[in-house]
N, C-alpha and C positions, 0 to 999 in steps of 0.2 A: 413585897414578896417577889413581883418582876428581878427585884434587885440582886435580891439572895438567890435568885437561879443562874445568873448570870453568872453573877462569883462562881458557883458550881460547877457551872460546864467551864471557864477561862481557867479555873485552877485545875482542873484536867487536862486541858491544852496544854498547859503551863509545864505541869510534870512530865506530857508525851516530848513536848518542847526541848525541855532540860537533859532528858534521854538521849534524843537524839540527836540534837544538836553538835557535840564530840563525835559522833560515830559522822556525821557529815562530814565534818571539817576534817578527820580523818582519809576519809576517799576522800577529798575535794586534794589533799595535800599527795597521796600518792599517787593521783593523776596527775598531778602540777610535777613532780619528780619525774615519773614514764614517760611524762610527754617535752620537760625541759622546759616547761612554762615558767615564768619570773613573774613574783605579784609585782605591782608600779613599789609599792613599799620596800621590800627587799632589793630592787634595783634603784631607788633613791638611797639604801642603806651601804650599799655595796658601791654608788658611786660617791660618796662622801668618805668612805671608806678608802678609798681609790686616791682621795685629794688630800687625805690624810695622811698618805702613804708618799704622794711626791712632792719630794723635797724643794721643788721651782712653786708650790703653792702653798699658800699663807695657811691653810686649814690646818687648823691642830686635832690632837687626839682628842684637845678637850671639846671640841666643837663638835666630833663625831660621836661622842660619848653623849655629849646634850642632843645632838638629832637625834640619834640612837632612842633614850629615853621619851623623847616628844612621840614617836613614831612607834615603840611598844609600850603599855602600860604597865606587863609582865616583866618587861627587861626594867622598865623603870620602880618597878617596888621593889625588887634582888637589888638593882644596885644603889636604895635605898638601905636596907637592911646589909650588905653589904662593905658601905663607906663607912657608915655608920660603928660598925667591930672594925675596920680598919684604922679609923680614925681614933678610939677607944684602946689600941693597941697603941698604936703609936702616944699616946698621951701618956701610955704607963712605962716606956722606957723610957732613962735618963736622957737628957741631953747628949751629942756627941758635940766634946769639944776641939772649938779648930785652935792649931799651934799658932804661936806666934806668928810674926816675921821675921823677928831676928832669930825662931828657930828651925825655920825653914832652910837658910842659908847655910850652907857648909862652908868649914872656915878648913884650907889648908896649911 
């Protein structure tokens, strides 16, 4: 009996919970905007970003695309679902075939 009141009152928690939890994270984000705050996440995204971007460093796109993913859950299921029909696309056009050699060369 102890047990099943419990459940009772935590799944009302739960729902107050669920409610407002977005509406937080909402002000929490337009104060971080007004005031010019940077979470450590977004400033780790933005400097791999950065190393992806200069051409004297080895980081590839595809290495910011994997932090990327490691560091959002939400960015990482889109571009599951994402690759996923791009990959799907690509398998349904033909091959593009490459020319020769000998007909690369122009002969005058």
């Amino acid at each position: 009996m102890v047990g099943e009141d419990h459940r009772l009152r935590s799944s009302g928690f739960e729902r107050y919970r669920n409610l407002l939890h977005p509406v937080v994270h909402s002000v929490g984000a337009f104060l971080r905007g007004v005031l010019g705050l940077v979470t450590p996440r977004a400033r780790k995204e933005a400097e791999i970003a950065a190393a992806a971007m200069d051409t004297s460093d080895p980081t590839t796109m595809r290495e910011f695309v994997a932090a990327k993913r490691g560091l959002d859950p939400e960015f990482d299921r889109a571009f599951r679902k994402v690759w996923k029909q791009h990959r799907e696309a690509a398998a349904e056009q033909p091959p593009v075939s490459q020319p020769a050699a000998s007909e690369t060369t122009e002969t005058t």
